[in-house]
N, C-alpha and C positions, 0 to 999 in steps of 0.2 A: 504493500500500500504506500504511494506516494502520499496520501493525503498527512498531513501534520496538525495542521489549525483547522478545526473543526467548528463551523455556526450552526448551531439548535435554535433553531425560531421554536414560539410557542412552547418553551421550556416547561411550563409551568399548568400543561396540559395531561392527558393520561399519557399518550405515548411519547411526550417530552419528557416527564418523570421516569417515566420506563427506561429511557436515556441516560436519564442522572443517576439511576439508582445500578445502572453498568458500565458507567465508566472506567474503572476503576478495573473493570477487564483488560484496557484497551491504553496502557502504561505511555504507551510510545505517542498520544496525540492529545492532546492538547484543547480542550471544552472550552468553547463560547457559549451560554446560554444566554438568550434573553427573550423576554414574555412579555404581554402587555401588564403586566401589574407591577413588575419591579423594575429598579432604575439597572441600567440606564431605559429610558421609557423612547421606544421606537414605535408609531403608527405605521404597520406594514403597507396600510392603504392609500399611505403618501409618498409620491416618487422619490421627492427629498430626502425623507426620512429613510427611507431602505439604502440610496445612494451615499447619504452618510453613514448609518451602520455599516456598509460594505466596505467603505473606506475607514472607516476607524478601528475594525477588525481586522481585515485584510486576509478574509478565510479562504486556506485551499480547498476546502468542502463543505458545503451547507446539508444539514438536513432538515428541509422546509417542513414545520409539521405545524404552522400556525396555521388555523382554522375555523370557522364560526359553525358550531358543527349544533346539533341536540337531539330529540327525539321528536314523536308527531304531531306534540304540541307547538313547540318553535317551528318545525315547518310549516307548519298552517299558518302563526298568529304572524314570523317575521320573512314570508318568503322571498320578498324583494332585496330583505337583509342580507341576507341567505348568500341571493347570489351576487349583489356587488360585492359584496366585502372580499367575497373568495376569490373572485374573478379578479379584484384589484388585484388582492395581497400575490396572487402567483403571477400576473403578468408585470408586477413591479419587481416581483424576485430574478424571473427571465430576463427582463430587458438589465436589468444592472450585474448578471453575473456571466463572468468573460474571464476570458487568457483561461487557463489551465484551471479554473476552479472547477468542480464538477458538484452539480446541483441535483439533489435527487427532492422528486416531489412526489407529494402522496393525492391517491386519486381515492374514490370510495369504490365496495359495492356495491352499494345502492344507487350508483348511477347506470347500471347494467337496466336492457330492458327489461321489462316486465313477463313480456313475451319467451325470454332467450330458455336454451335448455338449461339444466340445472345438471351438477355445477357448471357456471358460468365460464366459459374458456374468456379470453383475452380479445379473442378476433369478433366475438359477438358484440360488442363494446354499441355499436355502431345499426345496429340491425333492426329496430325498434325503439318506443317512448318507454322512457323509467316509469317508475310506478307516479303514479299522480299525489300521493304521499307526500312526495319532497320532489318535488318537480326540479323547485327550483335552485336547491343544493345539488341534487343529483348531475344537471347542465353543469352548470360551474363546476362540478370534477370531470365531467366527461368532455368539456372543451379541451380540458389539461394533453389527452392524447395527441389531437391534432398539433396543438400546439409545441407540444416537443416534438415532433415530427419535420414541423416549420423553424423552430429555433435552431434545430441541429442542423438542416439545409440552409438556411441563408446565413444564419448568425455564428456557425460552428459552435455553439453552445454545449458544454460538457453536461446533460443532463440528461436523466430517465424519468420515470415512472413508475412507482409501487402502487398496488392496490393492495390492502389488510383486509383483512378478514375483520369482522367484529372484534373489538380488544375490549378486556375488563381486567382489572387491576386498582394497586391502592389510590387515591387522589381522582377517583374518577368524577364525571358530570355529575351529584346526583339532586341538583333544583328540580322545582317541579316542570320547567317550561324545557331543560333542557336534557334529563335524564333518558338515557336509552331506554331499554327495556331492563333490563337483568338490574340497571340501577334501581328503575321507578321500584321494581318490585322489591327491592334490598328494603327503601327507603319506609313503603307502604306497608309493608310488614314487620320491622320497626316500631315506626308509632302505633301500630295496631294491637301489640302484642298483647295489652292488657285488655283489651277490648271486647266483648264479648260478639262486636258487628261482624257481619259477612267482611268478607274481603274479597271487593271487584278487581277482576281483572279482565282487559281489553282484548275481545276477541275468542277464540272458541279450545286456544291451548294447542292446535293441532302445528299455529307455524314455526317452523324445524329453521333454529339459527345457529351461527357458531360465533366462539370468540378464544380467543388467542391471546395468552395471558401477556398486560405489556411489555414487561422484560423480558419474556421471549421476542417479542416483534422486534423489540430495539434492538436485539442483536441478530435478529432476519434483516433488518435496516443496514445495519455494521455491516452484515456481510454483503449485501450488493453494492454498498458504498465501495467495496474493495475489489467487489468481483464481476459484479454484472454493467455490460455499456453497450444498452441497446436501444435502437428508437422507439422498439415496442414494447409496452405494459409489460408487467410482472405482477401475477398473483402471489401473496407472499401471507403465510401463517398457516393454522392448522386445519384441519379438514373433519376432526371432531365435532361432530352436530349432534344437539336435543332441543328437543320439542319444549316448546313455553309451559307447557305443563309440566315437565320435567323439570326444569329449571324452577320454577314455581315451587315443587315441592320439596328441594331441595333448599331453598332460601326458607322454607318453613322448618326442616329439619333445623336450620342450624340457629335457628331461632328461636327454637323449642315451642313451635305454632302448628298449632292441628291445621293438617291441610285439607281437613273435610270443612273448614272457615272458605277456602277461597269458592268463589260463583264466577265462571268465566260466561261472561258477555258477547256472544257474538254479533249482538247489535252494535258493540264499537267497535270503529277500528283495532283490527292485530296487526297491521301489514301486513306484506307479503305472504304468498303461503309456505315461501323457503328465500333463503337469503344466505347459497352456497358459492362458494369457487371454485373451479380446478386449480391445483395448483403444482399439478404435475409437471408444468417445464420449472416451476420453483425447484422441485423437488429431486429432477432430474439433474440440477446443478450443486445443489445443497442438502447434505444429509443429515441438520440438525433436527432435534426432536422437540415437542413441544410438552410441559407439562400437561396433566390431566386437566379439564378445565373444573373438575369439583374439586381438587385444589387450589385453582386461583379462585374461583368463588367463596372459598372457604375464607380465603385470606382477605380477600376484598370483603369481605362483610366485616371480619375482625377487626379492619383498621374502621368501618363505617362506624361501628360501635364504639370502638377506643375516641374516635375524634367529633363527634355530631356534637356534642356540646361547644364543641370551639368556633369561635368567631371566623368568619368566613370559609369554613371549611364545606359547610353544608347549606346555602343558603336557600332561601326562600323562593 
């Protein structure tokens, strides 16, 4: 690995943290973080300001992971939000990073059709509408394809494309507007515990998701920072999938909550009815393994509990 000086945007994010908490693997290089909450304070969404963080770091490798990201609440209530900010923040990272830096950016899932087969290959990208869900975050990652595609032809641009799998891990979303699923339901079972009420949940139980604990991602991240230089996407994480029900009852286990409490709703939205990847050319390059996810669930609930009292950890 040439890379030495390392910039982490969105430090202070899940799979930013997932970064932080394995550096310490990776002796020989050298962490920039920085997030929108701590100083130095860089608005990604301002050209200036990206232009001057690049120049005041002077990084041989960035790993773009800032994002305005949540679950189906925020895509409903801020979808316009959605997609400028995303769209800014990565064509301001493109256009100012040049010479020998190599930029890897991250695209979602969830921008794959709706339509596509299941797991999702890499070339379907393009073949159908996302789900109407997150319309409008889903565009804003799936412009990112074309666009490295363009930056690397005109601009010689040293940059790729990861796609992750669902990640959960400690420090994750878990507000009410912007919690994924496996969060909301962390959170909602929780405050429920003492409760004697049903406990809703959105949708019928039956849609099959995966997630990929974050310190594994970060160093699925590490390794294509080092190894992979391609114009096309990369599926990247683990291929272990359960069903919302599953997951459901397993957050009840570890919270010592009768899961004959939950009433699943299929009058509300679940999303999707799967939300997989392939991620067999990953896989065919790289032979790391990924923890069990009912141990990163485990632990991702223990830190929710350990910190929910704390100022800003959990907000509203």
């Amino acid at each position: 690995m040439t890379e030495r000086r390392v910039l982490v945007t969105g430090a202070d994010g899940l799979l930013g943290r997932g970064v932080r908490a394995v550096v310490h693997e990776y002796p020989h290089l050298e962490f920039r973080c920085v997030s929108w909450h701590n100083p130095p304070h860089y608005d990604l969404t301002d050209r200036r300001d990206v232009a001057t963080m690049i120049h005041a770091i002077r990084p041989d490798a960035i790993l773009h992971l800032a994002a305005v990201s949540g679950g189906v609440s925020l895509s409903q209530h801020r979808p316009a939000s959605l997609l400028r900010n995303n769209v800014l923040m990565d064509l301001n990272m493109l256009d100012h990073t040049g010479g020998d830096c190599k930029l890897v950016l991250s695209l979602s899932i969830g921008m794959y059709p709706s339509s596509a087969a299941v797991p999702y290959v890499e070339g379907s990208i393009h073949n159908g509408l996302p789900s109407c869900v997150a319309y409008s975050y889903a565009h804003a990652k799936r412009l990112l394809e074309p666009a490295i595609r363009a930056y690397r032809a005109e601009c010689g641009t040293h940059v790729i494309g990861l796609v992750p799998t669902g990640i959960l891990g400690e420090h994750a979303n878990f507000t009410r507007d912007g919690a994924t699923m496996a969060c909301a339901l962390i959170r909602r079972c929780y405050e429920a515990r003492f409760a004697p009420d049903p406990i809703v949940v959105h949708g019928d139980g039956t849609p099959l998701r995966v997630h990929t604990d974050s310190q594994d991602m970060a160093r699925a991240y590490m390794w294509a920072l080092s190894n992979y230089d391609d114009e096309d996407i990369l599926n990247v994480g683990t291929e272990e999938v359960h069903s919302v029900r599953e997951i459901a009852t397993w957050v009840a286990e570890e919270l010592n909550i009768d899961p004959g409490r939950f009433v699943f709703d299929g009058m509300l939205a679940g999303g999707l009815p799967v939300q997989q990847a392939d991620t067999s050319r990953f896989r065919a390059r790289c032979d790391m393994t990924f923890r069990p996810f009912r141990e990163t669930l485990s632990r991702t609930i223990r830190w929710f509990c350990d910190h929910y009292h704390e100022p800003g950890v959990v907000r509203l």
